[in-house]
Every structure is written in C-alpha cells, then in structure tokens.
C-alpha positions as CSV (number, residue, x, y, z in Angstrom):
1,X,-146.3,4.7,120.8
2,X,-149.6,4.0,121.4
3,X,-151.6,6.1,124.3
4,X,-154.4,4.6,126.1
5,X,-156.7,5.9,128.6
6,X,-159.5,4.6,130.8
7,X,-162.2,7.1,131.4
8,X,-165.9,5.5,133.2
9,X,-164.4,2.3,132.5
10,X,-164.3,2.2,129.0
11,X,-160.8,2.6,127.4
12,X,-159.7,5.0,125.1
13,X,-156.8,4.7,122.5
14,X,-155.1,7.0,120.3
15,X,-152.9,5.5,117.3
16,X,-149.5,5.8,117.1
17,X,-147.9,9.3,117.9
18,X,-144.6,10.1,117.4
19,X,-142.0,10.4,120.1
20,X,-140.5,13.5,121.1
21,X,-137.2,14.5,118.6
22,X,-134.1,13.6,120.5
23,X,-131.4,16.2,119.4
24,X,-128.2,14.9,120.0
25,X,-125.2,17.1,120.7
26,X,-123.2,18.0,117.4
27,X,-119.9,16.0,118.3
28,X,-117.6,17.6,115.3
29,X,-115.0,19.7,116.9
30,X,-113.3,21.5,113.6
31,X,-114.8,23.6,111.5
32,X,-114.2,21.4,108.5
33,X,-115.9,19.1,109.7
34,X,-118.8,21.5,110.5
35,X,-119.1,23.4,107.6
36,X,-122.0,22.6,105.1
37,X,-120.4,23.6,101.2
38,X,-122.9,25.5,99.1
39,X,-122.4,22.7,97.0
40,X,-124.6,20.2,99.5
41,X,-127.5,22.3,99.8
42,X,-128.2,24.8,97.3
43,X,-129.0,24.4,93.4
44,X,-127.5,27.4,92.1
45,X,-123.6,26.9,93.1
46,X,-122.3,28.8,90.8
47,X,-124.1,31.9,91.1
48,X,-122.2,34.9,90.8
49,X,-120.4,36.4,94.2
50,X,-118.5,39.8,93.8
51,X,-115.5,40.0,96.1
52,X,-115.3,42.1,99.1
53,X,-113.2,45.9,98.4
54,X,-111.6,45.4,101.6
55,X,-109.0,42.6,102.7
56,X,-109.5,41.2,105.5
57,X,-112.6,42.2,106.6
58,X,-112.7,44.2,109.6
59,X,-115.8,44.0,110.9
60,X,-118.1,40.3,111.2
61,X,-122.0,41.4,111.2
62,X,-124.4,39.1,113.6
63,X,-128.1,38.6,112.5
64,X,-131.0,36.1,112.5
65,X,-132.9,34.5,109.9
66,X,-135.7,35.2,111.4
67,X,-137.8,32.7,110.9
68,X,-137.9,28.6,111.9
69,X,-135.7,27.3,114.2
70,X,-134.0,24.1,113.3
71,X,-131.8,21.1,114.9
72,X,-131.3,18.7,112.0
73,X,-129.2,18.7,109.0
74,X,-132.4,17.7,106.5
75,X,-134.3,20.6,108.5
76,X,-131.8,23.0,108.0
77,X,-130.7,22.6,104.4
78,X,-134.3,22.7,103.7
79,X,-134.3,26.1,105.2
80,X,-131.4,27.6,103.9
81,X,-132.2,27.0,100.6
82,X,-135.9,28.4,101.2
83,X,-133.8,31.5,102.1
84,X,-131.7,31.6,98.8
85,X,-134.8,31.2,96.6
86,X,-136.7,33.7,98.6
87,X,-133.8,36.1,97.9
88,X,-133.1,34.9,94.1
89,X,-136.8,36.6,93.8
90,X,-136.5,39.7,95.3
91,X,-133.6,40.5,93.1
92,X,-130.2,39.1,94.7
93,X,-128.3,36.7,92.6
94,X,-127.9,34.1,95.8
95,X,-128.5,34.2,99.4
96,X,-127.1,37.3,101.4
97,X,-125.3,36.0,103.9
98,X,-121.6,34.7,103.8
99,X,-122.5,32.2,106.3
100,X,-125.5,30.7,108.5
101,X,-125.4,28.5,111.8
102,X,-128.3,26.2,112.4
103,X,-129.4,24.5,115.6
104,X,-127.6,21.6,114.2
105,X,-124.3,23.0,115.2
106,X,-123.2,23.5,111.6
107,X,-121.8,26.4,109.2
108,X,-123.5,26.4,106.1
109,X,-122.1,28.4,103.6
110,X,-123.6,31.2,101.6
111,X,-121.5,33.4,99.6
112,X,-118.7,32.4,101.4
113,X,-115.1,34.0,102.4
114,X,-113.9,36.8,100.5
115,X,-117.1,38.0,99.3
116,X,-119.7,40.5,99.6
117,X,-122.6,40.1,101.3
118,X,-126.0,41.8,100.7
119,X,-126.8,42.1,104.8
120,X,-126.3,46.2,106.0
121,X,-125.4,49.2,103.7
122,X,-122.3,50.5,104.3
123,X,-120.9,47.4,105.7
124,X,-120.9,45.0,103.0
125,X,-117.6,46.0,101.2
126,X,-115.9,44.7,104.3
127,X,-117.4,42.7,106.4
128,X,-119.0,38.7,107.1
129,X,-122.5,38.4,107.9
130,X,-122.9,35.1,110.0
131,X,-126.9,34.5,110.0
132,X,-128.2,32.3,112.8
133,X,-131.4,30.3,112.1
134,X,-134.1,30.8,113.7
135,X,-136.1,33.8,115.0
136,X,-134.1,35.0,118.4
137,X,-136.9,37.5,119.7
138,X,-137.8,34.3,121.2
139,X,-135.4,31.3,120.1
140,X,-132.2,30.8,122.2
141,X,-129.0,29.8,120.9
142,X,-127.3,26.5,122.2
143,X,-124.0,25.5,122.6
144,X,-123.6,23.5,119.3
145,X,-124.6,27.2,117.6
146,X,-121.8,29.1,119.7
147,X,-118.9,26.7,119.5
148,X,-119.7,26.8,115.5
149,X,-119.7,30.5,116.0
150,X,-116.6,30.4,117.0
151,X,-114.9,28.0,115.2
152,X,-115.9,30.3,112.4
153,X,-114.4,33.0,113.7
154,X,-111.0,31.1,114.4
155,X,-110.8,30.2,110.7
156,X,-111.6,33.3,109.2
157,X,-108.3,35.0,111.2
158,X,-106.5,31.7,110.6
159,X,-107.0,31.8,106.7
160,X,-106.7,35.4,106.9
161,X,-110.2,36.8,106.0
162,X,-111.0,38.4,108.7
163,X,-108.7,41.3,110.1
164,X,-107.0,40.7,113.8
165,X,-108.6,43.3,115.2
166,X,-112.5,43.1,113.8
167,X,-115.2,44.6,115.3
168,X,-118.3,42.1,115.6
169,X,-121.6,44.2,115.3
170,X,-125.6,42.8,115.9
171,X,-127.3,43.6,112.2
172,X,-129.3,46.5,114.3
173,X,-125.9,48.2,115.5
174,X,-125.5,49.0,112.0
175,X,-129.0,48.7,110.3
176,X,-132.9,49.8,111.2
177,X,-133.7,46.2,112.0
178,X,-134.5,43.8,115.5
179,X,-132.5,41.0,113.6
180,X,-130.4,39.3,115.4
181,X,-133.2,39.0,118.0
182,X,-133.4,40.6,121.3
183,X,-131.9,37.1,123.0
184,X,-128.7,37.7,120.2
185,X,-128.6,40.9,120.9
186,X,-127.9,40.6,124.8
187,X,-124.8,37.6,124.1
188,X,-122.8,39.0,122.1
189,X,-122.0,41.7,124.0
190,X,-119.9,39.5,126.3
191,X,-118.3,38.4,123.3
192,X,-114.7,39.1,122.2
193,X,-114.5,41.8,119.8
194,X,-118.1,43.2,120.1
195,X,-118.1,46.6,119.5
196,X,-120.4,49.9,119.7
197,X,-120.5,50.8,116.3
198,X,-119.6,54.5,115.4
199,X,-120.5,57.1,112.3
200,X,-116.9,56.6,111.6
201,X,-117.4,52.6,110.7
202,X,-119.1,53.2,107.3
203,X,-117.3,52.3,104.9
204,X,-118.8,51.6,102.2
C-alpha cells in the first residue's frame, strides 16, 4: 500500500508497507483436525520418550512458553521447534512438554500421550504439561487457544490418558516459576478441574 502525505505543499511518499496480518478464526472443530504430529514440525521424531509410571494421568500441568506469541501455522512451527532445539542443548533428549497450543488454535505435539514430560519435579511421572505460546505476563489467550484447550482435554479422558477425576494445576502451583503468566494464571481457575495443589500431590 503505498502512503502519501502532503506537508507545505510538497508530497511525501513512503514505498510499499505491508498491511496489517489478518488472523482468521481457526475453523477446525475436532481435535484431529487440530493437532500438529511431531512428525510435521520437528526433525528429531524419533527421539526417545520414556513412558509415564502412572496410568492415566491424574493431574494436566498449565504453563507458557514464555516467549513470542504467534497466530500462524509457519510462525508457530518455527517456534516450537526453536523450543525443542533450545532444550536438545540444555540436556533433554526432545522438547518438555507433551503438548503446546499456539495462537493458531492448534495442538502441536511434543512428547505426546502416555509419556513423561520434563515440565515440574514431582509431577512428571503422572501428569500432561500443555504449554501455551507466548509469554502471558502480558499476552492473552483467544478463543481458538481455549477451544483447543479443551478439545485436548476431551480426548485425553476419551482415549483414556488422562484420569476422570484430574486435577489441572498452573506450572507455579507446583513449581518456583511465573509460567503460565499472570493472565493464565487468573483463567484457569474458573476452569473445570483446577485445583489448589497440596503437599500430598507429589508423586513422584
């Protein structure tokens, strides 16, 4: 689009700047046809992934990437697998969450269902840590990122991999940490199944 301006009568142009990004609502309503396989973004798929001790999971672990926010597919898979090789070199064999949620509305998948994650202490024998993308001290989720929240949900207690009666923590209930962001941190606990978090929840 090019911008022009008159100022004193002579006219001033700028060259071609791009238009805003229109995001466009995320229009898949299952999660198969939201989830991202690790397989479509990442270049180490068959990197080892120790099962969880503990079937089904009984508690689903909330945090934030804490970093960029994104709203496309290309911008997310990009980030993602920044993620993954950032935690490749501080020792982990893959990423350390089970899943993340972009601003796309998608589910891509880390280490997956069934396995254990590298997120809080205590927790990671038995328990899914769903990572949002972003950094949610100041980002806001949006409805694409809840619905694939909890179409999530839905098919981990469909498929059996998460317990009927989880508890869904925020990574600081359980961990010295602000992640999942202060603007996380005040939704969830509206949400079915959050929980306080008690001494007696370590399990691991």
């Amino acid at each position: 689009m090019l911008l022009a301006w008159t100022i004193f009568g002579i006219v001033i142009t700028m060259g071609n700047m791009a238009s805003p990004e229109v995001v466009k609502k995320n229009s898949a309503t299952s999660y198969s046809d939201r989830l991202i396989p690790r397989s479509q973004w990442t270049s180490h798929p068959d990197a080892k992934k120790t099962d969880l001790t503990k079937k089904p999971a009984r508690y689903a672990l909330v945090a934030h990437t804490a970093g960029i926010f994104c709203n496309s597919r290309s911008s997310c898979e990009k980030i993602v697998h920044s993620i993954e090789e950032w935690n490749i070199q501080i020792g982990f064999d893959l990423i350390s969450y089970n899943f993340l949620i972009g601003g796309d509305g998608n589910i891509y998948e880390g280490r997956g269902w069934g396995k254990m994650g590298a997120t809080a202490k205590g927790y990671n024998c038995d328990s899914i840590s769903i990572a949002f993308i972003g950094n949610f001290e100041k980002d806001n989720l949006n409805q694409d990122m809840i619905d694939a929240f909890n179409m999530l949900i839905d098919q981990g207690l469909n498929q059996g991999e998460l317990s009927n009666n989880f508890k869904l923590f925020g990574h600081n209930q359980v961990s010295q940490t602000i992640s999942p962001g202060l603007h996380i941190t005040e939704v969830i606990q509206s949400w079915q199944h959050w929980s306080k978090a008690t001494e007696t929840d370590v399990q691991c």
